[in-house]
Biotite code that builds the C-alpha atoms (Angstrom):
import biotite.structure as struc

atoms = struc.array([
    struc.Atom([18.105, 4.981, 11.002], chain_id="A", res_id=1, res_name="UNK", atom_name="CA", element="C"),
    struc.Atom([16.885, 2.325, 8.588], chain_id="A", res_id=2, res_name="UNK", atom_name="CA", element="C"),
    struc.Atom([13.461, 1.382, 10.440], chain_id="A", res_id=3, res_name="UNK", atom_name="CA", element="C"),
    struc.Atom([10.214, 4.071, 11.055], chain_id="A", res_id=4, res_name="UNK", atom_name="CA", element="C"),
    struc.Atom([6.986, 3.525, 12.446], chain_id="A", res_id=5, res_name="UNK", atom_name="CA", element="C"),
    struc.Atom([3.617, 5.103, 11.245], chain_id="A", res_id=6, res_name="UNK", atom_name="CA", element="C"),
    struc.Atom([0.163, 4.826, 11.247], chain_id="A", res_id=7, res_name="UNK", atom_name="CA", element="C"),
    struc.Atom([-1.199, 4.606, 8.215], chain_id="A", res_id=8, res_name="UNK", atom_name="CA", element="C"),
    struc.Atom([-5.375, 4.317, 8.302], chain_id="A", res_id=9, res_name="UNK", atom_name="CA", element="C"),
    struc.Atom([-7.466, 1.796, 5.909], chain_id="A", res_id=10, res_name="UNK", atom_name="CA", element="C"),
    struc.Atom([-7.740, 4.153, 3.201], chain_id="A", res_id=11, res_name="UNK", atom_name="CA", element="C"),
    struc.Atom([-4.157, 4.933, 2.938], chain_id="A", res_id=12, res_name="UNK", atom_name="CA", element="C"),
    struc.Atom([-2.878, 1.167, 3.361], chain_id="A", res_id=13, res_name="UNK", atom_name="CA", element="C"),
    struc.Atom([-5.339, 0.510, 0.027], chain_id="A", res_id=14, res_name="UNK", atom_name="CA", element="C"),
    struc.Atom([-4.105, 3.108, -1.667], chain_id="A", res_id=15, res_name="UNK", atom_name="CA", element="C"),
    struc.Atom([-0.866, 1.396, -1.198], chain_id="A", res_id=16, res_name="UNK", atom_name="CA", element="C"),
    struc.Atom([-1.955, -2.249, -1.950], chain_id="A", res_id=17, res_name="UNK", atom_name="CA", element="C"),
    struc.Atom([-3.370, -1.015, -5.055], chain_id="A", res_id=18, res_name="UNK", atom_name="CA", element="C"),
    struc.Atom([-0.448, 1.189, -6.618], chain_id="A", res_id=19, res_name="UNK", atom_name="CA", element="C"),
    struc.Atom([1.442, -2.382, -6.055], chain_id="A", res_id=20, res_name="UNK", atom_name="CA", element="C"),
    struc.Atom([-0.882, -3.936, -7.833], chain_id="A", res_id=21, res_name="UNK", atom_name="CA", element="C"),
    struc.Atom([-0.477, -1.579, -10.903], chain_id="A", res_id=22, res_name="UNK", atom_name="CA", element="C"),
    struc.Atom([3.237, -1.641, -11.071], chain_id="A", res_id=23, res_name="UNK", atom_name="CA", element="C"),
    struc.Atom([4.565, -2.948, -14.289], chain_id="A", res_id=24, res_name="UNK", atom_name="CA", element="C"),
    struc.Atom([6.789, -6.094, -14.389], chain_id="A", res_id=25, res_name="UNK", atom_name="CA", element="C"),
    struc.Atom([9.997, -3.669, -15.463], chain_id="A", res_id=26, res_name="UNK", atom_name="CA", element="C"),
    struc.Atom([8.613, -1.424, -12.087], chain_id="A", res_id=27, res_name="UNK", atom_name="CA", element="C"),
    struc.Atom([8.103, -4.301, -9.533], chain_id="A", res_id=28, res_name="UNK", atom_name="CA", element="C"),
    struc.Atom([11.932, -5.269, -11.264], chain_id="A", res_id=29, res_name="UNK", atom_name="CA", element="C"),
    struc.Atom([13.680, -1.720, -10.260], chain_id="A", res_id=30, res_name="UNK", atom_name="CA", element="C"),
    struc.Atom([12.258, -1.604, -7.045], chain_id="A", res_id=31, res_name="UNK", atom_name="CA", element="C"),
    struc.Atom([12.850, -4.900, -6.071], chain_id="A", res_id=32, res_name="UNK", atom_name="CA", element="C"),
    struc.Atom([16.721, -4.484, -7.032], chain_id="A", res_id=33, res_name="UNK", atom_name="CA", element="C"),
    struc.Atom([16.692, -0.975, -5.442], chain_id="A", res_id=34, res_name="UNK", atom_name="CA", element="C"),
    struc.Atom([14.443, -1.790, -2.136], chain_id="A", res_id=35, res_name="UNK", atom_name="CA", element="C"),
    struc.Atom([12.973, -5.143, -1.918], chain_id="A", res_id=36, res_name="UNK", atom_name="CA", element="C"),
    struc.Atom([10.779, -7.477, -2.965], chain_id="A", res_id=37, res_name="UNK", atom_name="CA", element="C"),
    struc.Atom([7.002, -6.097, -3.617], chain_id="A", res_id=38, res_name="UNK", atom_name="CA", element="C"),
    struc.Atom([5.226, -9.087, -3.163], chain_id="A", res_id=39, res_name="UNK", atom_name="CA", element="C"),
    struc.Atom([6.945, -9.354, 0.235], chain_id="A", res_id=40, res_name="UNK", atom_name="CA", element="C"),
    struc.Atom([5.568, -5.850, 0.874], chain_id="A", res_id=41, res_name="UNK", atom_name="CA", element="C"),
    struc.Atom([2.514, -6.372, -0.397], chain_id="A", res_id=42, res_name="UNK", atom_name="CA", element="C"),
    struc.Atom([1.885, -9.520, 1.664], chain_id="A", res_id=43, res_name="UNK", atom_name="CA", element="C"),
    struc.Atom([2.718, -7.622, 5.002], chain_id="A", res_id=44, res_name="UNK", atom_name="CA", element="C"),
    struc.Atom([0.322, -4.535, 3.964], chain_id="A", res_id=45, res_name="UNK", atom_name="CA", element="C"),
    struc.Atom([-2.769, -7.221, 3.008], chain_id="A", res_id=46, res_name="UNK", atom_name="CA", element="C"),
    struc.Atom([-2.247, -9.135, 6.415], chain_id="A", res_id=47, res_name="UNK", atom_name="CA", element="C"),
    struc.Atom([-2.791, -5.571, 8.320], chain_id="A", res_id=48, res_name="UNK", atom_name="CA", element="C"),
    struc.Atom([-5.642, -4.749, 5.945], chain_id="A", res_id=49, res_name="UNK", atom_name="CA", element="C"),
    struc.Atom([-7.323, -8.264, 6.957], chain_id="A", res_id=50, res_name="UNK", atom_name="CA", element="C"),
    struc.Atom([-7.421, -7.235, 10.446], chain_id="A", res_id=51, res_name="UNK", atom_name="CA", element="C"),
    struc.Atom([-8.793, -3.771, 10.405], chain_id="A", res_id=52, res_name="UNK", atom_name="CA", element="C"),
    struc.Atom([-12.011, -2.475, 9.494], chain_id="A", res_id=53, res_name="UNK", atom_name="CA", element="C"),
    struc.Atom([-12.638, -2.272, 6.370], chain_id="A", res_id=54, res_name="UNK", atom_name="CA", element="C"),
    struc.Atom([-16.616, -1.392, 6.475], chain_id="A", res_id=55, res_name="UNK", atom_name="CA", element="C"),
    struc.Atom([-16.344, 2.108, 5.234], chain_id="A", res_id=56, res_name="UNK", atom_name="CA", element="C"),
    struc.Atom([-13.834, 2.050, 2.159], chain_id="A", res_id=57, res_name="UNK", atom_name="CA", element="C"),
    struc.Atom([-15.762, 2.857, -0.564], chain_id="A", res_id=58, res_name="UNK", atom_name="CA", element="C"),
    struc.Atom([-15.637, 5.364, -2.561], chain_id="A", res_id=59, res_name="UNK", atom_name="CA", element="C"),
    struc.Atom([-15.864, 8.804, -0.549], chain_id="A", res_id=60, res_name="UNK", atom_name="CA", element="C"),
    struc.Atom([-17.088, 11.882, -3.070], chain_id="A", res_id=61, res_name="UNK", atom_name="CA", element="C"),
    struc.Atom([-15.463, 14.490, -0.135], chain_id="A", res_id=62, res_name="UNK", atom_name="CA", element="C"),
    struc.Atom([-11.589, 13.075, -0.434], chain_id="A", res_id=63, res_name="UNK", atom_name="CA", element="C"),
    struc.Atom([-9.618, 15.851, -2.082], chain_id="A", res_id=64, res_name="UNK", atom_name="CA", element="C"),
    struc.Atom([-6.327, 14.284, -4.003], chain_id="A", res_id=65, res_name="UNK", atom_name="CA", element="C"),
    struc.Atom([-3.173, 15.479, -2.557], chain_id="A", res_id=66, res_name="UNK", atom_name="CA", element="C"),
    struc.Atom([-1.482, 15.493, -5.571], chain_id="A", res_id=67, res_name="UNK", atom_name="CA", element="C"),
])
């Protein structure tokens, strides 16, 4: 199987957009050689986040980090 599908809601596609945003040059490098290009990611996850609602993503004082 090389292909999944899952629903991911607002919150979880931004926390996604931004950890690509923080990556390193030497980071976006090694994944890009290991998985694929991040701007091409990146650009697929921002056209989804365009379309849905994105009226109630500030910052929410009752998530609890999973990590």
């Amino acid at each position: 199987m090389t292909e999944v599908e899952i629903k991911l809601n607002v919150h979880e596609i931004g926390v996604i957009l931004s950890a690509l945003q923080l990556l390193e040059n030497r980071d976006e490098n090694h994944i890009a050689r290991e998985y694929g290009s991040v701007p091409a990611l990146y650009g697929k996850l921002s056209l989804l986040m365009d379309q849905m609602d994105t009226s109630e993503t500030g910052l929410r004082n009752d998530v609890v980090p999973s990590f």
